[in-house]
DRENPATI-785438 format. One record per residue (C-alpha): y, x, z; residue in one letter; residue number from 1; chain. Coordinates in pm, 1 decimal, always signed. Layout:
REM DRENPATI-785438
Y,X,Z,A,NUM,A
...
END
This chain:
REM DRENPATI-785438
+0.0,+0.0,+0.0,X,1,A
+252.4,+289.0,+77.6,X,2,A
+186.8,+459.5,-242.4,X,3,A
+219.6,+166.7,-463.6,X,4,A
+544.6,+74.7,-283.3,X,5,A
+676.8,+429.0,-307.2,X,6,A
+597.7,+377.4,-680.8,X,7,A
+773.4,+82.0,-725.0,X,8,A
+1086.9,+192.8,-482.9,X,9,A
+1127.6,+485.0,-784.1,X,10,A
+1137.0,+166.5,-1038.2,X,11,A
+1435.7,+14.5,-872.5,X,12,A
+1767.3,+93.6,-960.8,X,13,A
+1932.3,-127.0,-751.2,X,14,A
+1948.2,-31.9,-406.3,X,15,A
+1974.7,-396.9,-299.0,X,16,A
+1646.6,-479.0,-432.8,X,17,A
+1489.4,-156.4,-238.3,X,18,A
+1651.6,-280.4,+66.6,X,19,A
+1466.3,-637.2,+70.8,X,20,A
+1122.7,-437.3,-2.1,X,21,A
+1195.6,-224.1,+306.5,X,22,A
+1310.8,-555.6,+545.9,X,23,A
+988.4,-766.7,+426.1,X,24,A
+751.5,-440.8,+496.7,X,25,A
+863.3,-382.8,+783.8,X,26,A
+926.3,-766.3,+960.8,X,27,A
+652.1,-942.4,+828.9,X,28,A
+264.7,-895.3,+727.5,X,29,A
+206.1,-1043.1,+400.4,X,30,A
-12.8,-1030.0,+80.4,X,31,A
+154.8,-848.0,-180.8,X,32,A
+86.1,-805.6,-555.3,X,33,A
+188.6,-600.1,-823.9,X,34,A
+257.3,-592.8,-1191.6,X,35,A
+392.5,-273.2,-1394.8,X,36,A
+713.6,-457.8,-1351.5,X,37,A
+734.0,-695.4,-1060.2,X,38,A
+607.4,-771.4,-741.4,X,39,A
+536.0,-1121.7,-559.0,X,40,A
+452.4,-1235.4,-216.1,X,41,A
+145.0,-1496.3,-82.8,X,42,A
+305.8,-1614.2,+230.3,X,43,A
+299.4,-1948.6,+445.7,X,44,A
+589.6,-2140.6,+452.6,X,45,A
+646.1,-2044.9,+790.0,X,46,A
+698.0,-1683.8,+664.2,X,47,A
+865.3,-1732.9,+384.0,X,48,A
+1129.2,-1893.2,+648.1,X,49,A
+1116.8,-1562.8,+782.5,X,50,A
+1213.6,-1398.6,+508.1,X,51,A
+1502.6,-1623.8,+419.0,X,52,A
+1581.5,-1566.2,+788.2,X,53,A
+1562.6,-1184.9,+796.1,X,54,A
+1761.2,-1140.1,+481.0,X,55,A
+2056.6,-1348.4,+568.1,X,56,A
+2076.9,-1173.6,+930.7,X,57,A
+1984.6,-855.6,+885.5,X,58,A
+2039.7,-749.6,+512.6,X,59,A
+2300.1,-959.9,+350.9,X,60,A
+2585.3,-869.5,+516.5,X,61,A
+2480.7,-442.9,+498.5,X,62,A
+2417.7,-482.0,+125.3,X,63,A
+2702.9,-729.7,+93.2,X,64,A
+2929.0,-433.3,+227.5,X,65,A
+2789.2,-171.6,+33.4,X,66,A
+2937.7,-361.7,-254.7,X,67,A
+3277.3,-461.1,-167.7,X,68,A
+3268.8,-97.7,-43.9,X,69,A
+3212.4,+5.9,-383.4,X,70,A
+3437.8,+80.3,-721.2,X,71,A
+3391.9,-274.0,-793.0,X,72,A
+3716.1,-516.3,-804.8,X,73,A
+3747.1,-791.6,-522.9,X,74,A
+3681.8,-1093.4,-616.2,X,75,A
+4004.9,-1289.7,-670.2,X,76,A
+4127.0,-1612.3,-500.7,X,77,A
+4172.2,-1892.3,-775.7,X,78,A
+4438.6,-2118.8,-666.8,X,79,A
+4383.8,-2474.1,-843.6,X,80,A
+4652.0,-2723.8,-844.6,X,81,A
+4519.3,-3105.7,-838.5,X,82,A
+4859.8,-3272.5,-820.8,X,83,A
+4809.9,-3626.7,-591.8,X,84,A
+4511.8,-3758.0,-507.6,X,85,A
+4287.1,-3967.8,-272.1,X,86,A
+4111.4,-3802.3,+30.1,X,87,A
+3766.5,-3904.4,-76.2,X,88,A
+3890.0,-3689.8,-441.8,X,89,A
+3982.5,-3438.9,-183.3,X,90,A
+3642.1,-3402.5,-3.5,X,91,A
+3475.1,-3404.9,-354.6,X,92,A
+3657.0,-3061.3,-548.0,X,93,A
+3554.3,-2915.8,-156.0,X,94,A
+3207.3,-2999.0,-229.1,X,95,A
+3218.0,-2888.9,-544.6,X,96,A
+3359.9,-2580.5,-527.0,X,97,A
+3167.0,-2477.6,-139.4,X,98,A
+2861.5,-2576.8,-322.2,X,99,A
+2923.4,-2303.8,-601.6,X,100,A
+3030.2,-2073.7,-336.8,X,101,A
+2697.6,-2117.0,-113.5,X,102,A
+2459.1,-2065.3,-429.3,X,103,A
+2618.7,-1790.0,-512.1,X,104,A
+2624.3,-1600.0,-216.3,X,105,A
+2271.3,-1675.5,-82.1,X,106,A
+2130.4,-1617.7,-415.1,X,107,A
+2333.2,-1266.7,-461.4,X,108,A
+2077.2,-1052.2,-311.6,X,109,A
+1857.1,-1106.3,-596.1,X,110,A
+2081.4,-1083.8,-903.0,X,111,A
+2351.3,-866.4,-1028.3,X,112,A
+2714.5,-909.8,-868.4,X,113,A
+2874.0,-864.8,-1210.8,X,114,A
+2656.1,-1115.8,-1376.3,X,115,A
+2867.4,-1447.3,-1309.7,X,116,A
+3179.9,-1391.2,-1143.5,X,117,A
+3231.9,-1669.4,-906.7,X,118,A
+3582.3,-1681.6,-718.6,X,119,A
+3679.1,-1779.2,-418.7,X,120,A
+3907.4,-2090.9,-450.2,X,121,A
+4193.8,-2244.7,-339.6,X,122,A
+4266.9,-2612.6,-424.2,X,123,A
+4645.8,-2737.5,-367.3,X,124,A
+4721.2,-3078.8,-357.4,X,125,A
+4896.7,-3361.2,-219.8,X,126,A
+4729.8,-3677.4,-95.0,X,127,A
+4794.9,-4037.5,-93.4,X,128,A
+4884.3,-4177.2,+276.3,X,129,A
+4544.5,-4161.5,+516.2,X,130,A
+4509.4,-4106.5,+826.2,X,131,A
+4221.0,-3841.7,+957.1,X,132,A
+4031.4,-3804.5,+1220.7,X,133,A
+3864.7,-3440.8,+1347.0,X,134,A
+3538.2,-3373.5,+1517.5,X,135,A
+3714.7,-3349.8,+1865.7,X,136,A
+3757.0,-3771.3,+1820.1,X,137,A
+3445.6,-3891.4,+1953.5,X,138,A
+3572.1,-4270.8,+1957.3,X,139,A
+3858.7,-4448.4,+1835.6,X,140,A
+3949.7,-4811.3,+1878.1,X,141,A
+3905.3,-5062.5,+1559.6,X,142,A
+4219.5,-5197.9,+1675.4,X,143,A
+4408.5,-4819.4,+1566.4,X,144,A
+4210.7,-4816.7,+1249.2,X,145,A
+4291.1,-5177.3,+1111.9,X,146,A
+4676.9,-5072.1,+1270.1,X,147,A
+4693.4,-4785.3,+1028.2,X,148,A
+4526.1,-4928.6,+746.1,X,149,A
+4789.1,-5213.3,+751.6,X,150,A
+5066.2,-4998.0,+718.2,X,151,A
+4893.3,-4905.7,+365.0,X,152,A
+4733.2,-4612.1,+392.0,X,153,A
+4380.7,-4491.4,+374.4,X,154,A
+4160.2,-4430.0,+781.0,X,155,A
+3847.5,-4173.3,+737.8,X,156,A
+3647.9,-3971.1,+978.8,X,157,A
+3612.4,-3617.8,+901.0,X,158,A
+3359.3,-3277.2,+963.6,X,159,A
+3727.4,-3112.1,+1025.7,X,160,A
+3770.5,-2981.3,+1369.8,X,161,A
+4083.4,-3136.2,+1522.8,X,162,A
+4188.1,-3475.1,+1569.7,X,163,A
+4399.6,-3745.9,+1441.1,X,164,A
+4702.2,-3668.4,+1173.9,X,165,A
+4852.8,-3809.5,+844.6,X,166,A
+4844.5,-3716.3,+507.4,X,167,A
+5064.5,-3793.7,+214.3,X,168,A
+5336.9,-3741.5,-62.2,X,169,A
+5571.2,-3437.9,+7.8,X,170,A
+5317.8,-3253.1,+226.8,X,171,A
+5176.0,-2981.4,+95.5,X,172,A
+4794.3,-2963.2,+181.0,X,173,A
+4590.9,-2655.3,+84.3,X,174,A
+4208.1,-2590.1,+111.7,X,175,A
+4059.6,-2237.4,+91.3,X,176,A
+3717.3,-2261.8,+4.4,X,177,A
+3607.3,-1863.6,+67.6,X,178,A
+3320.3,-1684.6,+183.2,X,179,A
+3472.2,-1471.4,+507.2,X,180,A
+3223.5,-1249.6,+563.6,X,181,A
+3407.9,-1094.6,+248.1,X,182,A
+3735.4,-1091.1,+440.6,X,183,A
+3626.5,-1000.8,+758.7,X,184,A
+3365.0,-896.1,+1013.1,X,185,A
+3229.7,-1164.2,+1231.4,X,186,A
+3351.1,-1354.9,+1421.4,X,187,A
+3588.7,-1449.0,+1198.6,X,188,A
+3710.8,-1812.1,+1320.9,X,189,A
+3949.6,-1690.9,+1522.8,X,190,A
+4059.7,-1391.7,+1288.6,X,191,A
+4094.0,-1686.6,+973.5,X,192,A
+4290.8,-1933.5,+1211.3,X,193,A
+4549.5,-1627.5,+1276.4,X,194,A
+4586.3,-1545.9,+880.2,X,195,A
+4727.2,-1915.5,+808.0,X,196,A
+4929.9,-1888.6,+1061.0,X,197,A
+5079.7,-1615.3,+927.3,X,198,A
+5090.0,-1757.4,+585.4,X,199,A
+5262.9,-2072.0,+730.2,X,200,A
+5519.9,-1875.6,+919.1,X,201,A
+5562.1,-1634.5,+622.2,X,202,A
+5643.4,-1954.0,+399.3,X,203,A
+5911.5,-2134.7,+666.7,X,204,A
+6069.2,-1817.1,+683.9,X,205,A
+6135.1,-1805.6,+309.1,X,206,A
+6280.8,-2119.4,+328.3,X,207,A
+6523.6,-1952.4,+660.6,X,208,A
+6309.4,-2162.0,+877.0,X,209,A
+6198.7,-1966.9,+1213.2,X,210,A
+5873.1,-2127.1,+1289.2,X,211,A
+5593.5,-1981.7,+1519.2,X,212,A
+5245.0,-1993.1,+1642.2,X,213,A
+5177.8,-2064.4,+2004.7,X,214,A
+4857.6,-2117.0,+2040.7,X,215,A
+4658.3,-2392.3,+2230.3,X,216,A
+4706.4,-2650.8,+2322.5,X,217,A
+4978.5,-2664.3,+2032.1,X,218,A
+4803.9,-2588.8,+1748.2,X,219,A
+4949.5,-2491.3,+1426.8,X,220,A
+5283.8,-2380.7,+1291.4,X,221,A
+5603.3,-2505.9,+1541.3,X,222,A
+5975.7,-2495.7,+1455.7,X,223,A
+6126.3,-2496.9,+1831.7,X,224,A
+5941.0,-2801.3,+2035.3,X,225,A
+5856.9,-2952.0,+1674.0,X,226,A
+5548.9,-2921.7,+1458.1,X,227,A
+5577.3,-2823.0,+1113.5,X,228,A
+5230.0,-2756.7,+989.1,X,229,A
+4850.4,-2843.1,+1084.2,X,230,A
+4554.8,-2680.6,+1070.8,X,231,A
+4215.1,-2832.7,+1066.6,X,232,A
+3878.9,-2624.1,+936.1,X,233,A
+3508.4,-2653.8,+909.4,X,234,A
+3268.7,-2337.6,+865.8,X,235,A
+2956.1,-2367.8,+765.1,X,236,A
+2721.8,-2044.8,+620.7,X,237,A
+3032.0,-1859.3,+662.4,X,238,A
+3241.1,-2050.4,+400.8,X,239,A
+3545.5,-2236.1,+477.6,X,240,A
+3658.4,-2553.9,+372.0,X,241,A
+3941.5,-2815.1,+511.2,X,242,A
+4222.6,-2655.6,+608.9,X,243,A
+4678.8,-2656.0,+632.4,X,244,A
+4914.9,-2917.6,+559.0,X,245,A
+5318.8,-2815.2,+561.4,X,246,A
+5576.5,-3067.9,+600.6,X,247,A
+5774.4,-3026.1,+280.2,X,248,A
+6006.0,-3374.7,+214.3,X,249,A
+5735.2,-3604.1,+318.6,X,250,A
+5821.5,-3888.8,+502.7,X,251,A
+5780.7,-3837.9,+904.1,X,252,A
+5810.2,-4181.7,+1012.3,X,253,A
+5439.7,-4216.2,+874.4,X,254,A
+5334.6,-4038.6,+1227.9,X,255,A
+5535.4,-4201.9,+1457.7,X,256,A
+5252.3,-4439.4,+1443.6,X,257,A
+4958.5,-4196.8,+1626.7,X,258,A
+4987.0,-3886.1,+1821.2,X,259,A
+4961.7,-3634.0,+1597.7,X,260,A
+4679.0,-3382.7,+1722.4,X,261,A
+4672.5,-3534.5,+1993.8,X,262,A
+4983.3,-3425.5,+2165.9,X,263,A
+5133.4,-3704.8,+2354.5,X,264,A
+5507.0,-3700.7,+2296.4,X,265,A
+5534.3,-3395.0,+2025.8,X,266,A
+5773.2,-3467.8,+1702.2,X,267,A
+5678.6,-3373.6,+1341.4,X,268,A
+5930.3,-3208.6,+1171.8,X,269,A
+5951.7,-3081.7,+796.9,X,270,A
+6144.0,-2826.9,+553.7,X,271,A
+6347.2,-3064.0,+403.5,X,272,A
+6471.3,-3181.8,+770.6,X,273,A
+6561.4,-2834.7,+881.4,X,274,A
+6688.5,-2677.4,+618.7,X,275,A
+6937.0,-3028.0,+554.8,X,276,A
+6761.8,-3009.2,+172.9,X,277,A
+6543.8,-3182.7,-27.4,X,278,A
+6254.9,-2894.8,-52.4,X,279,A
+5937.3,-3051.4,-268.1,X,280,A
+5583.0,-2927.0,-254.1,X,281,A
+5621.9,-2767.3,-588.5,X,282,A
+5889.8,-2549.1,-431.4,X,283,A
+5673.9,-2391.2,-168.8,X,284,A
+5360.5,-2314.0,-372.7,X,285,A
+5451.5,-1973.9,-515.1,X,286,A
+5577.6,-1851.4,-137.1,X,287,A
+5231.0,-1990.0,+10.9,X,288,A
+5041.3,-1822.7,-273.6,X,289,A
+5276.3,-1493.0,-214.4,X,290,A
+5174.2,-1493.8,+166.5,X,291,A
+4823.9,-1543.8,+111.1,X,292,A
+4803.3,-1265.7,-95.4,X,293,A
+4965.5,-1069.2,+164.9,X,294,A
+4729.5,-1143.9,+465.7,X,295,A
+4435.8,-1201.4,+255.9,X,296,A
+4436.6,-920.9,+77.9,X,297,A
+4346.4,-1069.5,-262.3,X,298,A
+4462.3,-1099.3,-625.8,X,299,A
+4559.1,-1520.9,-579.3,X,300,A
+4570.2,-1628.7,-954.8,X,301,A
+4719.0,-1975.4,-1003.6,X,302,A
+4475.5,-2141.7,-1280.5,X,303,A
+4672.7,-2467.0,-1441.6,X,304,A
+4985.3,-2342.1,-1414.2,X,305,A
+5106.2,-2540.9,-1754.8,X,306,A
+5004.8,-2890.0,-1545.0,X,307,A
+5196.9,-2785.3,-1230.7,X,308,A
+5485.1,-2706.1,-1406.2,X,309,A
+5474.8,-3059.0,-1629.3,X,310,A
+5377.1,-3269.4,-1293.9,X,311,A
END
């Protein structure tokens, strides 16, 4: 068995491929045949869980840094614009795209990372009026929901972390649907939640807008004792998806009907109210594609450019 995987270790050329020979050797006992150009394992499904196990936790990330490591380009951030649409249309590009993201990533270890480039993705949008509710919102009365709904606007229950808030025109909402393990070393929540911050705070400021960060329980971006931004994410297999709203010119009476994330007595505030000017969601793209560049790290190219500029 050694000498026949020594000989096939000396067909490999890609060190990624020699590494998953070594992990299965060496973690688990298993039948293994060979062919002049291939090899193939007999195993019970209870081992072959094992493998998918062993590979994820203890070779994916090592091999995964031995390319990014490498002469090889980053993989960009694709920003998508998808001008104004309904949450459920919002929760289906996130599928969409985390799905792509998830097969690519657990499938990399087995193919080559320049055969299909598949970017991380940022989709930009504004939503019709809803109402959302977060993980942390175990129970809500029917009462609040039919309430809302009244008022004309859309109620769902999310896989978001967070709690209640509002959606709609003039609010910028972005979702960054990335794999962070590229970004950064685990844990990462904490690290990611920081980075929008920063990309929040980098945007008000272009606008002369001093907004900060303080951390809980007053989460997301603050302009003095008023909130300015929200942020509300899900991981799941290290890929993000959910994420900020910014108070461009939307219309803030829309949450004087809830507590927005739950903090009793807290005012929203937006760009357009503290800089005295009517400052539009289109106007605060390029600076929130700018500052995710910066504390990202990443080439952001904005694909259908010709449709934001005509919407």
């Amino acid at each position: 068995l050694k000498r026949k995987t020594a000989f096939y270790l000396k067909k490999c050329k890609n060190a990624i491929k020699q590494s998953i020979i070594h992990v299965v050797l060496v973690c688990l006992t298993a039948k293994i045949c060979f062919t002049q150009t291939s090899m193939y394992f007999t195993l019970s499904l209870e081992k072959q869980e094992l493998i998918v196990l062993c590979l994820k936790n203890l070779l994916f990330e090592k091999a995964y840094k031995m390319h990014i490591n490498s002469s090889c380009k980053p993989i960009p951030i694709y920003a998508k614009w998808l001008g104004k649409i309904s949450y459920v249309e919002g929760l289906r590009w996130q599928s969409i795209y985390e799905q792509k993201l998830s097969r690519h990533f657990s499938h990399l270890i087995v193919k080559k990372f320049n055969e299909e480039m598949i970017y991380h993705t940022i989709l930009l949008l504004e939503h019709f009026p809803v109402y959302t509710i977060g993980l942390r919102t175990r129970s809500y009365p029917e009462e609040l929901k039919k309430k809302l709904e009244y008022l004309g606007a859309d109620f769902y229950k999310t896989n978001r972390g967070g709690l209640i808030t509002f959606h709609g025109p003039g609010q910028l909402v972005a979702y960054p649907i990335l794999y962070l393990p590229e970004f950064h070393s685990r844990p990462f929540s904490k690290w990611y939640v920081n980075q929008l911050e920063k990309c929040l705070i980098e945007v008000c400021s272009n606008f002369d807008v001093k907004a900060y960060a303080p951390g809980s329980p007053l989460t997301g971006v603050w302009v003095n004792d008023r909130k300015i931004a929200s942020i509300g994410l899900r991981l799941k297999n290290d890929i993000s998806t959910h994420g900020i709203a910014l108070n461009c010119n939307i219309d803030l009476s829309w949450f004087e009907h809830i507590d927005p994330c739950g903090l009793i007595g807290k005012q929203m505030t937006s760009l357009s109210s503290e800089t005295e000017t009517d400052v539009t969601v289109h106007d605060v793209i390029e600076p929130f594609l700018k500052a995710f560049n910066k504390y990202f790290g990443r080439e952001v190219i904005l694909k259908d450019k010709a449709e934001l500029v005509a919407s």
